[in-house]
C-alpha positions as CSV (number, residue, x, y, z in Angstrom):
1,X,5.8,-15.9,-2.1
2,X,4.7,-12.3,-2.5
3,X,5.6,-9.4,-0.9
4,X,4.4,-5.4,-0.9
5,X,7.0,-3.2,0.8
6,X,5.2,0.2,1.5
7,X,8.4,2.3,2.6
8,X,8.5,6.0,1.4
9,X,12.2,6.5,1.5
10,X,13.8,5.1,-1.8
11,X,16.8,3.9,-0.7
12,X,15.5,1.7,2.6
13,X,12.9,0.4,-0.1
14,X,15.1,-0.1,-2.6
15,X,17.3,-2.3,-0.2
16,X,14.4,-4.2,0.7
17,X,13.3,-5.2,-2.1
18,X,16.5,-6.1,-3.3
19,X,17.5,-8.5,-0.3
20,X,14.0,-10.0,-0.6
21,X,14.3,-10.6,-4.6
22,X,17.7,-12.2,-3.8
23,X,15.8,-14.7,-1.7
24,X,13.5,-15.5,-4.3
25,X,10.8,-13.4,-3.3
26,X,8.1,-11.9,-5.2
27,X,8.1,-7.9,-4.7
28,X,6.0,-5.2,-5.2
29,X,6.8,-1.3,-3.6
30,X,4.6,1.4,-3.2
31,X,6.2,4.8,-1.0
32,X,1.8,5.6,-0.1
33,X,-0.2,4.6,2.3
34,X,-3.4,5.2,-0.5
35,X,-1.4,3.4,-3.1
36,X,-1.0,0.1,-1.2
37,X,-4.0,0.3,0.0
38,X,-5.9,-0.1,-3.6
39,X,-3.0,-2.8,-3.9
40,X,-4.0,-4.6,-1.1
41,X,-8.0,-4.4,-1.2
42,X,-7.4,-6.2,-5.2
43,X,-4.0,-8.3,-5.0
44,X,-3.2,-10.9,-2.6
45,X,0.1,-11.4,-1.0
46,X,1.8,-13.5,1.7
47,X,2.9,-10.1,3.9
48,X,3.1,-7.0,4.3
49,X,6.2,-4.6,5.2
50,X,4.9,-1.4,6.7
51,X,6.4,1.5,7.5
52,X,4.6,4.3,9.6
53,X,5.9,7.7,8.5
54,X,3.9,7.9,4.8
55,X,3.6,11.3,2.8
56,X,0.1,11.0,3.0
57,X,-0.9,9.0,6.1
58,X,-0.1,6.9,9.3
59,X,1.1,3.5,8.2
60,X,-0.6,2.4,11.0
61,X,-4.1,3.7,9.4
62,X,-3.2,1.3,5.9
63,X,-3.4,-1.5,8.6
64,X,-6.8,-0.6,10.4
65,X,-8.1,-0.4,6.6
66,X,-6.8,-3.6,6.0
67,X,-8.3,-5.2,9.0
68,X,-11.6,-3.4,8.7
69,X,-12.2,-5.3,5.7
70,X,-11.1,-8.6,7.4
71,X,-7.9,-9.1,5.4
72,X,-5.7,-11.4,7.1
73,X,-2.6,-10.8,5.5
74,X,0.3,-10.8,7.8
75,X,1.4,-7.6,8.4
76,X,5.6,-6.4,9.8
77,X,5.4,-2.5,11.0
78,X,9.2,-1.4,9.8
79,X,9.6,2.2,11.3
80,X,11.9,5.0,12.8
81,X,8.9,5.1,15.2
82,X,10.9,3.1,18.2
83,X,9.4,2.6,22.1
84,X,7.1,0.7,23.7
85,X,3.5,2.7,23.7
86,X,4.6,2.9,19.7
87,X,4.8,-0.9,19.5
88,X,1.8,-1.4,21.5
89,X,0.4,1.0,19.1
90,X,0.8,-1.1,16.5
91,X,0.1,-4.2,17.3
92,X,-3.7,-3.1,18.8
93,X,-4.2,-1.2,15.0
94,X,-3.7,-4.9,13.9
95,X,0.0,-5.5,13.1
96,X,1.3,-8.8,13.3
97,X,5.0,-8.0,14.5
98,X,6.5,-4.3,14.9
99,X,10.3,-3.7,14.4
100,X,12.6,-0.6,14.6
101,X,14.8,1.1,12.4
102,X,18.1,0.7,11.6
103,X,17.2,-3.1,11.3
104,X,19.0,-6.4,10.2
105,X,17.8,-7.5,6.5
106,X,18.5,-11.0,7.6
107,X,16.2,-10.9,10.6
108,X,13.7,-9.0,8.7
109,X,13.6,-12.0,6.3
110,X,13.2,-14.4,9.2
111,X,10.6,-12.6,10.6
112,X,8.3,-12.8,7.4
113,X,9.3,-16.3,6.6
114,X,8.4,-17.1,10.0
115,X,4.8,-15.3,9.9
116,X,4.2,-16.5,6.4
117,X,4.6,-19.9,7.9
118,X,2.4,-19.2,10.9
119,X,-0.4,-18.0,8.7
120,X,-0.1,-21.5,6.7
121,X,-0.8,-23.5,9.4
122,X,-3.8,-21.4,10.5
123,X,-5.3,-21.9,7.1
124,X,-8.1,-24.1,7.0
125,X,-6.8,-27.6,5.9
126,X,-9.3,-28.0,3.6
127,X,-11.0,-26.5,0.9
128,X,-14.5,-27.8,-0.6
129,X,-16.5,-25.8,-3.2
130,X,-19.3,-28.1,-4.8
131,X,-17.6,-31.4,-5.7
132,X,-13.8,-30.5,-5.8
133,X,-12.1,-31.3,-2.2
134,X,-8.7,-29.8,-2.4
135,X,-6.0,-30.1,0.7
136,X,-2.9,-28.1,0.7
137,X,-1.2,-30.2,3.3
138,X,-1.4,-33.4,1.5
139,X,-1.6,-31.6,-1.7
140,X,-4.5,-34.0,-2.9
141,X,-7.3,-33.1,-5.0
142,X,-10.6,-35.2,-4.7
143,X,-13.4,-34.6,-7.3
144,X,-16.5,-36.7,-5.9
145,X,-14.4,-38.6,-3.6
146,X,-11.9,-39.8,-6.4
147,X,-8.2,-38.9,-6.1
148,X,-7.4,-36.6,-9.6
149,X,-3.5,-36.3,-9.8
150,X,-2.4,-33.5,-10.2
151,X,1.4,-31.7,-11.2
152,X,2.8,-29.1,-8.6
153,X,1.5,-26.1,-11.3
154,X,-1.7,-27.3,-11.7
155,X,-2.2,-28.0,-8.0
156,X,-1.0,-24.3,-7.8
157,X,-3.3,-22.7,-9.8
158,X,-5.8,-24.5,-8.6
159,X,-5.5,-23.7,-5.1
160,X,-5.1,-19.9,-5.7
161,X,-8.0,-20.2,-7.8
162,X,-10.6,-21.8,-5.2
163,X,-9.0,-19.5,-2.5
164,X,-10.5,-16.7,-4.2
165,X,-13.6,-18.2,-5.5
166,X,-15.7,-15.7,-7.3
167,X,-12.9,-13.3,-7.5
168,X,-11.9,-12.6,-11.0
169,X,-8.2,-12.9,-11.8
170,X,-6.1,-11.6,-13.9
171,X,-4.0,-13.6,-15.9
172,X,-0.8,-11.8,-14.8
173,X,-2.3,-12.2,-11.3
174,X,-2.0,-16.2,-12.0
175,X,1.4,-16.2,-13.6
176,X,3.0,-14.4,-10.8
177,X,1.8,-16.2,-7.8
178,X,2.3,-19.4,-9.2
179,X,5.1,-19.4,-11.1
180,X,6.4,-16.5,-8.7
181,X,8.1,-14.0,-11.5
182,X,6.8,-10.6,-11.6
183,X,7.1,-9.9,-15.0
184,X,3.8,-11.6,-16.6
185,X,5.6,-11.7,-19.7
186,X,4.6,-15.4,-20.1
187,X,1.3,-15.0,-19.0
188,X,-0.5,-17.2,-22.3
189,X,1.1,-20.2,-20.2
190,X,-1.8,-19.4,-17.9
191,X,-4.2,-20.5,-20.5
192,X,-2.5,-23.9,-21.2
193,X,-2.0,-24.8,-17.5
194,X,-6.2,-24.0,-17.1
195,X,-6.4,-26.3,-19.8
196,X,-5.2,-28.9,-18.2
197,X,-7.1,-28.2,-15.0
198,X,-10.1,-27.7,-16.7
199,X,-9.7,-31.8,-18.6
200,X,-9.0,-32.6,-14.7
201,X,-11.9,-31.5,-13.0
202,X,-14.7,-30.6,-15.3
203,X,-16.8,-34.3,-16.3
204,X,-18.9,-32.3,-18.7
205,X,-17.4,-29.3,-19.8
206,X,-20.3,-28.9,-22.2
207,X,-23.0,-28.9,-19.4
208,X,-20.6,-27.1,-16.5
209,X,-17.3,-26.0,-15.9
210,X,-16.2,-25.0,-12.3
211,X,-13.4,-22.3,-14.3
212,X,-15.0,-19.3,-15.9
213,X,-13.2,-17.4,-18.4
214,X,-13.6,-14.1,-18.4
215,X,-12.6,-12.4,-21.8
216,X,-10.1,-10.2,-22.4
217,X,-9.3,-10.4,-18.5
218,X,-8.9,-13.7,-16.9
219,X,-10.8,-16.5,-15.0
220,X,-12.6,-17.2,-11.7
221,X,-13.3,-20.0,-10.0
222,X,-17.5,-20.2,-9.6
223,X,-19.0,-19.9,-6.0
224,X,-21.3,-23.0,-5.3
225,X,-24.8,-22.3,-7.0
């Protein structure tokens, strides 16, 4: 699971991002609000930490920038900012959950696990792009009505692939959601896994293929034609 920590203050962030690494989170940290914004508008990832008091703007404006563009990415405000009018604040500029500092680590990991959960569930169960059917919760992938097996990688890419149909993706962008290790250093794996999607799902490779490579940068899953 990914993470972006936006927290200005290096040793809160640093702490952070170390608890969450140590629970086998994947962790990115920026200390500005215009900085994980550009982040957040190209990269996907399971939630957001958010604190308010940015050097260059109100946390609370990175979220009604993220929801303007109808981002759905859970979202945890983590500030000094305590009260009530400041929580209501937060949750009506589209927060998801709003806690105050000096917090707990462990309940901070709770909280996102638990928000990270909700969003799953509120996913739509199913996900159809021409003839590929493919259903997280029963992890099944149909191609014309025919079960395709499939290994927990492949299923992995594929689904982060058809989620963001006719987004291009990088191929560090594939390596690190899906084998969830933010270094990209074995990022030619990529290649062989789409491989092996590809000999899954395309019939005639030589007439269509539902992957599209994009050279020198990655792939993208086509939009229906």
């Amino acid at each position: 699971m990914r993470i972006l920590i936006v927290e200005d203050e290096t040793s809160i962030g640093e702490y952070i991002l170390g608890s969450f690494k140590d629970q086998g989170f994947v962790c990115t940290w920026f200390k500005t609000g215009m900085e994980a914004l550009e982040e957040i508008l190209t990269e996907e990832y399971d939630c957001i930490i958010l604190d308010r008091r940015l050097p260059d703007m109100d946390g609370l404006e990175v979220c009604k920038q993220v929801r303007s563009q109808s981002q759905q990415t859970p979202i945890i405000v983590l500030t000094a900012m305590a009260g009530v009018e400041h929580t209501i604040s937060g949750l009506e500029a589209g927060a998801d959950d709003y806690i105050s500092k000096p917090f707990d680590i462990k309940e901070l990991i709770a909280r996102v696990q638990a928000l990270i959960r909700r969003a799953s569930l509120n996913q739509s169960p199913t996900i159809k792009i021409r003839d590929i059917e493919l259903n997280p919760m029963t992890r099944t992938v149909k191609l014309n009505s025919d079960l395709i097996s499939f290994s927990n990688r492949e299923f992995l890419l594929l689904e982060f692939l058809m989620r963001n149909v006719g987004r291009a993706l990088t191929r560090t962008q594939l390596y690190e959601h899906v084998w969830e290790i933010a270094d990209g250093r074995d990022s030619n794996i990529v290649d062989v896994y789409i491989r092996y999607v590809r000999n899954k799902i395309d019939r005639n490779p030589d007439l269509y293929s539902h992957i599209e490579t994009i050279r020198g940068f990655g792939y993208r899953f086509k939009a229906d034609e």
